[in-house]
MMTF fields as JSON, N, C-alpha, C and O atoms, coordinates in Angstrom:
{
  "mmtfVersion": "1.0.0",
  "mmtfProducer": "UNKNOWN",
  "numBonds": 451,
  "numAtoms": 452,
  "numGroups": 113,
  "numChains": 1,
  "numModels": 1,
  "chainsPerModel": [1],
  "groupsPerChain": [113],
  "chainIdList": ["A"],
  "bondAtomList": [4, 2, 8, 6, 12, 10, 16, 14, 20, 18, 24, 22, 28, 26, 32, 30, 36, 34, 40, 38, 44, 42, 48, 46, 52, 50, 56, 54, 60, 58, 64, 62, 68, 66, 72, 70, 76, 74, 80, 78, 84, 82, 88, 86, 92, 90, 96, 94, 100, 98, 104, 102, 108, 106, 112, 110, 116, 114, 120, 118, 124, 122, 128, 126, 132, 130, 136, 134, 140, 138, 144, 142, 148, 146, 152, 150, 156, 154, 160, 158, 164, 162, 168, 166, 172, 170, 176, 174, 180, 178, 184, 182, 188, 186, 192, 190, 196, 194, 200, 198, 204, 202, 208, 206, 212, 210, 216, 214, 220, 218, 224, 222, 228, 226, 232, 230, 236, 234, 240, 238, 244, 242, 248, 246, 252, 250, 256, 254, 260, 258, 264, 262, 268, 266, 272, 270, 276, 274, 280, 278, 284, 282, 288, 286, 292, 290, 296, 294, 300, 298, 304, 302, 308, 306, 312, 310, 316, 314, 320, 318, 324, 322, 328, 326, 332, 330, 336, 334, 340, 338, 344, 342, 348, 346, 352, 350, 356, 354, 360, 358, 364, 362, 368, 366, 372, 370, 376, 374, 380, 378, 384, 382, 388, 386, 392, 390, 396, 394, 400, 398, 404, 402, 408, 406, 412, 410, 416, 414, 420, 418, 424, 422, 428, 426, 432, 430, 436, 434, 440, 438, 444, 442, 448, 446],
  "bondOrderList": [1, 1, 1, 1, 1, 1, 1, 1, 1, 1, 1, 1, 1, 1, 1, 1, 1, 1, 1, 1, 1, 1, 1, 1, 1, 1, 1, 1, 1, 1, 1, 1, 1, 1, 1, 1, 1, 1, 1, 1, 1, 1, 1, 1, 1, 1, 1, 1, 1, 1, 1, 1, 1, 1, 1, 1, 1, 1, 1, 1, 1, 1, 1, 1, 1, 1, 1, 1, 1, 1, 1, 1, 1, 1, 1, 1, 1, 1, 1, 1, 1, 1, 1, 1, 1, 1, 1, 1, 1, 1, 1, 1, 1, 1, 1, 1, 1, 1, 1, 1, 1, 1, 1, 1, 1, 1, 1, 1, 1, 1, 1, 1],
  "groupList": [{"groupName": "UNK", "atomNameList": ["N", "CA", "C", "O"], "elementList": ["N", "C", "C", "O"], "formalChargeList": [0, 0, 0, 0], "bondAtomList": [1, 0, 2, 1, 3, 2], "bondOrderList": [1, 1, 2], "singleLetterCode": "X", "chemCompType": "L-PEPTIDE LINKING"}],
  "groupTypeList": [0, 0, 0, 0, 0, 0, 0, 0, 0, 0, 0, 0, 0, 0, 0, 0, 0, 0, 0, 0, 0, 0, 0, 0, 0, 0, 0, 0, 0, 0, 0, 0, 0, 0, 0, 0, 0, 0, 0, 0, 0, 0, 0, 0, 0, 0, 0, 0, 0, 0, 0, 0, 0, 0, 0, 0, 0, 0, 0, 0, 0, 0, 0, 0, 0, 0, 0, 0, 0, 0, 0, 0, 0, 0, 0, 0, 0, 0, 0, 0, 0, 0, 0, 0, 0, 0, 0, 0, 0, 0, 0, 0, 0, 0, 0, 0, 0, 0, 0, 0, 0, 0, 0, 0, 0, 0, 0, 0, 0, 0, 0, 0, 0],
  "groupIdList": [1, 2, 3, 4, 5, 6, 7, 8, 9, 10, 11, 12, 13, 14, 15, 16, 17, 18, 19, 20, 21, 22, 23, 24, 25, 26, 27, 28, 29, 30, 31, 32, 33, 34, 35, 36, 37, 38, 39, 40, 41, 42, 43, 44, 45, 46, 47, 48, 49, 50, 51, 52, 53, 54, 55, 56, 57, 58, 59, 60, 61, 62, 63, 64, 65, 66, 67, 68, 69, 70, 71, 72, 73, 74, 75, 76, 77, 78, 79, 80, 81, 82, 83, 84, 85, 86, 87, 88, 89, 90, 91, 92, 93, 94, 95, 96, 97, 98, 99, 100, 101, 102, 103, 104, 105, 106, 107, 108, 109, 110, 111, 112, 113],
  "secStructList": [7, 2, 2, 2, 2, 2, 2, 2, 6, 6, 6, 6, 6, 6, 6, 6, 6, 6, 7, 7, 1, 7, 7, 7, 2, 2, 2, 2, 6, 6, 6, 6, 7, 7, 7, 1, 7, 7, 7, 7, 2, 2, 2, 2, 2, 6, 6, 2, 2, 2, 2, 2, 2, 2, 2, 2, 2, 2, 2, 6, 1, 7, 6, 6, 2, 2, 2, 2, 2, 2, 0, 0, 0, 0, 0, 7, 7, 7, 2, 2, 2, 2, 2, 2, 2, 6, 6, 7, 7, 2, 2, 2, 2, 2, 2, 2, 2, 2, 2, 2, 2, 2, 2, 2, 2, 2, 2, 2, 2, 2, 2, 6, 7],
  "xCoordList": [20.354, 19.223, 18.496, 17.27, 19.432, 18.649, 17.446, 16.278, 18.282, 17.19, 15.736, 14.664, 16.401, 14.712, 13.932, 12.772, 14.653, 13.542, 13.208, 12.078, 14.206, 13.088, 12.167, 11.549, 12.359, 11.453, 9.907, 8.812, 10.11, 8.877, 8.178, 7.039, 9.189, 8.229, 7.448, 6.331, 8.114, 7.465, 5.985, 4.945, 6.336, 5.208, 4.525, 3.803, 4.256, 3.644, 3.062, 1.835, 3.348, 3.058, 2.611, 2.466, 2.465, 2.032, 0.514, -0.411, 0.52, -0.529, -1.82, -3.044, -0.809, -2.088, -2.224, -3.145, -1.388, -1.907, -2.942, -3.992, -2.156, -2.927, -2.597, -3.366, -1.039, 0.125, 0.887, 1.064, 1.141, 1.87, 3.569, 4.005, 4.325, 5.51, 6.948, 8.167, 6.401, 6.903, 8.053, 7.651, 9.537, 10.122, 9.462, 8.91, 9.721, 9.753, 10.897, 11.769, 10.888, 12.341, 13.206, 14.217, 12.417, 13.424, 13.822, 14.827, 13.332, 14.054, 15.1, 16.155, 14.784, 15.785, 17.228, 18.222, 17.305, 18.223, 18.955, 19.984, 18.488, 19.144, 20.327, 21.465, 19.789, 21.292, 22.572, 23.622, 22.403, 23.547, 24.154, 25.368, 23.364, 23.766, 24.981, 25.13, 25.675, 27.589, 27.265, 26.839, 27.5, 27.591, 28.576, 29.676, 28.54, 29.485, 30.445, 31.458, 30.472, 30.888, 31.747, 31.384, 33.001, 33.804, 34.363, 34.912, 34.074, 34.325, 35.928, 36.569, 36.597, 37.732, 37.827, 36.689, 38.665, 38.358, 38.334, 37.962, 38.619, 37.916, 36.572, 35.871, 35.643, 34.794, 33.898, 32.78, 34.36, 33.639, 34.452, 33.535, 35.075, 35.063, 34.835, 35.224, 34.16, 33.027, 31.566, 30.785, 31.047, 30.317, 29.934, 28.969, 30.825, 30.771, 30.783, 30.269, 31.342, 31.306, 29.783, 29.035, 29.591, 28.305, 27.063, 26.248, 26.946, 26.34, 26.348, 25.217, 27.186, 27.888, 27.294, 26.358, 27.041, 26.637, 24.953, 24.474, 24.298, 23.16, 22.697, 21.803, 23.286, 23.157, 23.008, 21.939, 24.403, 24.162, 22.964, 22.325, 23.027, 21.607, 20.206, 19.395, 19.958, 18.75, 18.844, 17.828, 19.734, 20.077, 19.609, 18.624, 19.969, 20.111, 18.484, 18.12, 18.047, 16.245, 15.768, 16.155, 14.806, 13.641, 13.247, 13.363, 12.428, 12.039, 11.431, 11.643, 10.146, 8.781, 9.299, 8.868, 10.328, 10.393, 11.193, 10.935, 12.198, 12.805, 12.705, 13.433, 10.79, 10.048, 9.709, 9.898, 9.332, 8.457, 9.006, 8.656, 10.664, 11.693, 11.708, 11.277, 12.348, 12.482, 11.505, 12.037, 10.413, 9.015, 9.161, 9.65, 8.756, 8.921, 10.574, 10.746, 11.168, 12.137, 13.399, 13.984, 13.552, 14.105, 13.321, 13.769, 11.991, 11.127, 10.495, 10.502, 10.038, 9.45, 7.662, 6.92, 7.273, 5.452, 5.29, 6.072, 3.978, 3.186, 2.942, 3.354, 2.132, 1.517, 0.801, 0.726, -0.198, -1.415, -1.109, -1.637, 0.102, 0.726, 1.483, 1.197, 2.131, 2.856, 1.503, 1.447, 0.847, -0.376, -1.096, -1.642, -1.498, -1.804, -1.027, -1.451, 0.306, 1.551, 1.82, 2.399, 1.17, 1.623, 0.683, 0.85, -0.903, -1.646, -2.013, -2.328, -1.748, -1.71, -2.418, -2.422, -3.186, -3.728, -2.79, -1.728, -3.087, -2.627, -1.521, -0.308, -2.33, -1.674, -0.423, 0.71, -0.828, 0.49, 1.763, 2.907, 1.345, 2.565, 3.169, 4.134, 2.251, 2.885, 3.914, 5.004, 3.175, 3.901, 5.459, 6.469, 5.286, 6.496, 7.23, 7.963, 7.384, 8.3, 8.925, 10.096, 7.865, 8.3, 9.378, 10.515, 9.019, 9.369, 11.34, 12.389, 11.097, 11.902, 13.026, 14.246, 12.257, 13.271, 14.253, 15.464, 13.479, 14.099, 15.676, 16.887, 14.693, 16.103, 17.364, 18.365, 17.021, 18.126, 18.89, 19.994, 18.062, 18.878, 19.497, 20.711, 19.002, 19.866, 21.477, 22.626, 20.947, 22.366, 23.088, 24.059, 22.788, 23.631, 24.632, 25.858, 23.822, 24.475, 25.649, 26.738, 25.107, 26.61, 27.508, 28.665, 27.067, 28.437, 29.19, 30.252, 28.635, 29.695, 28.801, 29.036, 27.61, 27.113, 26.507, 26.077],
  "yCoordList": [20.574, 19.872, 20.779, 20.863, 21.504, 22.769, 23.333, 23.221, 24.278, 24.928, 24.368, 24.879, 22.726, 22.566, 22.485, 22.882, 21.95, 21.597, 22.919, 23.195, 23.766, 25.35, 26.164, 27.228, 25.208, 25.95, 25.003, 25.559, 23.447, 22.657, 23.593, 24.041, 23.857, 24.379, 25.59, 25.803, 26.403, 27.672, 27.571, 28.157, 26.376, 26.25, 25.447, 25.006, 24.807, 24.393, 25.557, 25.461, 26.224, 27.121, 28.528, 29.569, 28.376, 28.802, 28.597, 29.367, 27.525, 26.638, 26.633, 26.758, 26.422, 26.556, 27.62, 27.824, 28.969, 30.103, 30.968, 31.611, 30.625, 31.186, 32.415, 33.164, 32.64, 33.102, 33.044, 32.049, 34.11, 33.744, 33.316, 33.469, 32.681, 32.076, 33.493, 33.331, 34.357, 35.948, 35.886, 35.401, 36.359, 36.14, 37.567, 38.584, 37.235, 38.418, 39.387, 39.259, 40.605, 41.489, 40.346, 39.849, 40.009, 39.001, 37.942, 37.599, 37.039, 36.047, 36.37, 35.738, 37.97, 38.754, 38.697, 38.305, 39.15, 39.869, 37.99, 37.934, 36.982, 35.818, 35.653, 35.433, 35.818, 35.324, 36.341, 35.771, 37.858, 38.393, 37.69, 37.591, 37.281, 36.541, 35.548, 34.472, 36.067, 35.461, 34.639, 35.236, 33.339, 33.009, 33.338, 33.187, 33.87, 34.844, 33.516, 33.856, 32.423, 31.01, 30.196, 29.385, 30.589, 29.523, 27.969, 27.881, 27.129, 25.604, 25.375, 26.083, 24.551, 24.121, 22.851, 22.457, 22.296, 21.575, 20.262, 19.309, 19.936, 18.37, 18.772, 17.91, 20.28, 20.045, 19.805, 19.292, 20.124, 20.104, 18.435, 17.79, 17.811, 16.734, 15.575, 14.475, 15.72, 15.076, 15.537, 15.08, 16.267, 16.393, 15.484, 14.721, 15.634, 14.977, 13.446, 12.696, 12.868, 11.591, 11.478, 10.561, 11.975, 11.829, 11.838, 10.917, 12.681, 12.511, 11.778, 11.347, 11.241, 9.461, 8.95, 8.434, 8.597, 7.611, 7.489, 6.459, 8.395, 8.933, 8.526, 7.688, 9.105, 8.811, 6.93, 6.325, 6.277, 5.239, 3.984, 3.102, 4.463, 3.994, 4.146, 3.222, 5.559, 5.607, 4.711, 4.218, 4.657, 3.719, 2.855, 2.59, 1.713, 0.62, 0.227, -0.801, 0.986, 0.685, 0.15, 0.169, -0.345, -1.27, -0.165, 0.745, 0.052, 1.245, 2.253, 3.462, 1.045, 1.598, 2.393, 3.547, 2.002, 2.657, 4.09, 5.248, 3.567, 4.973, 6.269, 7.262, 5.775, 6.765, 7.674, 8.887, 7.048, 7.701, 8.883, 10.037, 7.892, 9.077, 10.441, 11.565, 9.987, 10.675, 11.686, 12.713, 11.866, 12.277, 13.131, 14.232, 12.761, 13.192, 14.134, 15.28, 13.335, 14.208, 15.331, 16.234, 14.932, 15.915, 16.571, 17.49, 15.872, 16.974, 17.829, 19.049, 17.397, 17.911, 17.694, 18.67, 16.531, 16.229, 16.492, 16.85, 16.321, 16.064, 14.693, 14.033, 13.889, 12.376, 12.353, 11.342, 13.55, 13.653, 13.364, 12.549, 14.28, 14.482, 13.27, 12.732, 12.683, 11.338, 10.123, 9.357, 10.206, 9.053, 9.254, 8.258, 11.069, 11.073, 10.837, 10.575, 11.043, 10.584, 9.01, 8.394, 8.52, 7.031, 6.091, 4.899, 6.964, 6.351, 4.872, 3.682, 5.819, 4.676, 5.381, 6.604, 4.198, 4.906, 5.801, 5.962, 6.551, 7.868, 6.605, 6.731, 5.584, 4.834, 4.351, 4.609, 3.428, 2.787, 3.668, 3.301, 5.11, 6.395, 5.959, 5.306, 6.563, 6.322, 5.716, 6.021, 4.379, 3.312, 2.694, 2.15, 2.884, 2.824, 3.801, 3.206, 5.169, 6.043, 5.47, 5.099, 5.285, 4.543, 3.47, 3.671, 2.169, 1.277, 1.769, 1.251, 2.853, 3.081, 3.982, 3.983, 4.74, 5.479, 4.679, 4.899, 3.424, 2.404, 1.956, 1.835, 1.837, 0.625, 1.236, 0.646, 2.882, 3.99, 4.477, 5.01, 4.167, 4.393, 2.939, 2.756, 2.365, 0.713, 1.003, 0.571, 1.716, 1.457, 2.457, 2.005, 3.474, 4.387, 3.992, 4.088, 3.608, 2.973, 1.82, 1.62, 1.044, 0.357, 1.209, 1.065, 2.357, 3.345, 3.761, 4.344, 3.46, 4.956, 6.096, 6.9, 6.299, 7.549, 7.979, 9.126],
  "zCoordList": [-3.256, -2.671, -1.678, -1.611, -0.853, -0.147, -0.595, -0.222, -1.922, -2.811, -3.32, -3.646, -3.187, -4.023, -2.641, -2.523, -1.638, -0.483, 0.014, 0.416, -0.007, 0.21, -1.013, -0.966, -2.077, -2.865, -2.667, -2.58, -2.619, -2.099, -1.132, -1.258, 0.027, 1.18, 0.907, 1.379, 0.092, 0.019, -0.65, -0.347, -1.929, -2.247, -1.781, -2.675, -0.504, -0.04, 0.828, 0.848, 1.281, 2.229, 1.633, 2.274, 0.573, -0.45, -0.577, -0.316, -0.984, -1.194, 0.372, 0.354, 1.625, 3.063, 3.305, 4.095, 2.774, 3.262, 1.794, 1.793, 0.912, -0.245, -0.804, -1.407, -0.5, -0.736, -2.41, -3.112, -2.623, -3.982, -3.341, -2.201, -4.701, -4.539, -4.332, -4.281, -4.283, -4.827, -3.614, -2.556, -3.668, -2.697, -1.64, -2.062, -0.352, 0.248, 0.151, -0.708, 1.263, 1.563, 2.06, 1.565, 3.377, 4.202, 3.899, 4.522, 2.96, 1.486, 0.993, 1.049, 0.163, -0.665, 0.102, -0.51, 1.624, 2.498, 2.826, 3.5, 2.434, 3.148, 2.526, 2.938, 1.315, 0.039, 0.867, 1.162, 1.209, 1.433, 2.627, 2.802, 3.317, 4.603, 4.735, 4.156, 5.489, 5.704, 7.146, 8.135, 7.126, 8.714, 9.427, 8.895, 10.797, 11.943, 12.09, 12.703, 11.816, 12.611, 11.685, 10.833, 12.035, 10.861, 11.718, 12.816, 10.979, 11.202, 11.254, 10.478, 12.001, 12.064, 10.797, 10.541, 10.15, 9.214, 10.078, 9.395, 11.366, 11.836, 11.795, 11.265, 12.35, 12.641, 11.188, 11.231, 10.25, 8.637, 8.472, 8.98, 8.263, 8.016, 8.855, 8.461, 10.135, 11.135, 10.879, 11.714, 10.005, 9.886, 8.673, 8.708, 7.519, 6.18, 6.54, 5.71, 7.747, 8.008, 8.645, 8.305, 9.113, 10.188, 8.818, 8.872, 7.824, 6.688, 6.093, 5.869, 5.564, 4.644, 5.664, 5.055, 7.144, 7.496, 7.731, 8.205, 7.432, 7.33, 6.193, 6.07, 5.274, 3.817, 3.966, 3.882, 4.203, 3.801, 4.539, 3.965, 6.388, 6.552, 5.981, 5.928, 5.501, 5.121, 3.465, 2.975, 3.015, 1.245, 1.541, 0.852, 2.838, 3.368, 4.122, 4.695, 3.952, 4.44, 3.257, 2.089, 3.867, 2.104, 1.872, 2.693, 0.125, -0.386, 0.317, 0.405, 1.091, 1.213, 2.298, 2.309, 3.46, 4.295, 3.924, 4.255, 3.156, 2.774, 2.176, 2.18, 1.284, 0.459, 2.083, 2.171, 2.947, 4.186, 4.149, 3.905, 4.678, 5.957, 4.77, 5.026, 3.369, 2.452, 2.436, 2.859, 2.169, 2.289, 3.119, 2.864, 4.267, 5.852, 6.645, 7.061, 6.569, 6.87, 6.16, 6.758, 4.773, 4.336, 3.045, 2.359, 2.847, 1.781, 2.916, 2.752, 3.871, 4.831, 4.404, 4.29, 4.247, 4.13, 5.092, 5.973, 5.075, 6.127, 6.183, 5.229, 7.45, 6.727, 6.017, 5.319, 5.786, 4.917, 3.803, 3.047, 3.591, 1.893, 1.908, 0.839, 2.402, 2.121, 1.805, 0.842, 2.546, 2.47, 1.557, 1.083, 0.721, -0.557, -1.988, -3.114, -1.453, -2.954, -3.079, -3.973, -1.806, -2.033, -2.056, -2.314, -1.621, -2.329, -0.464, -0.472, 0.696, 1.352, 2.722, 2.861, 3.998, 4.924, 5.448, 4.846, 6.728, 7.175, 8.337, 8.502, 8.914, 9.847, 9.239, 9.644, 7.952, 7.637, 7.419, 7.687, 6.797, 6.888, 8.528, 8.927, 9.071, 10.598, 10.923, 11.407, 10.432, 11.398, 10.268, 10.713, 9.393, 8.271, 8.991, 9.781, 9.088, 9.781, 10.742, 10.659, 12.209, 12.996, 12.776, 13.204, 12.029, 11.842, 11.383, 11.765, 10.52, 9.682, 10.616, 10.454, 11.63, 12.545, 13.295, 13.276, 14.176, 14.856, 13.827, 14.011, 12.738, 12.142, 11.51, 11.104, 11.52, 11.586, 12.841, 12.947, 13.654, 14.72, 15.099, 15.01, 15.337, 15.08, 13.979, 14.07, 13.234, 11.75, 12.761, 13.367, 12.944, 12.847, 14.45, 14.518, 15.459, 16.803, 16.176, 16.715, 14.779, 14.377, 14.095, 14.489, 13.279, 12.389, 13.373, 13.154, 14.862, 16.015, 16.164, 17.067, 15.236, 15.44, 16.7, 16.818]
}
């Protein structure tokens, strides 16, 4: 899921600068990239919980709100681009997010998060 959301972005950014999709050097040099930082296995399986509970609040939203967050926070839109894929004003994007942030943070204050 990484990959596609960094390949969206590129071509999005692609697209506002007027850029081809061509990797750069410093693209090329990421793949070799080792992180300096190894995880203890509580700290990797508090993380995997903290995700499941992420995961299952955002499931647990009505569609409309969950197209937003979806949209917005892990495709990475803009409102422009969300309000043009859905075909809706720039406000109602807004205020669906909004609406939609509250009632995630509401879930997630039940999970313990």
């Amino acid at each position: 899921r990484i990959a596609v959301n960094q390949c969206i972005t590129r071509q999005r950014r692609a697209k506002v600068r007027n850029e081809s999709a061509l990797e750069t050097e410093e693209e090329k040099n990421v793949a070799s990239f080792s992180a300096p930082v190894r995880y203890s296995p509580a700290h990797v399986v508090e993380r995997l919980e903290r995700t499941a509970s992420v995961r299952r609040a955002v499931n647990g939203l009505p569609i409309d709100l969950r197209q937003v967050v979806v949209m917005k926070e892990f495709e990475e839109l803009t409102f422009k681009e969300i309000a043009d894929v859905l075909d809706l004003p720039l406000s109602t994007v807004k205020s669906r997010l909004y609406t939609a942030l509250k009632q995630l943070e509401m879930r997630l204050q039940k999970f313990g998060q």
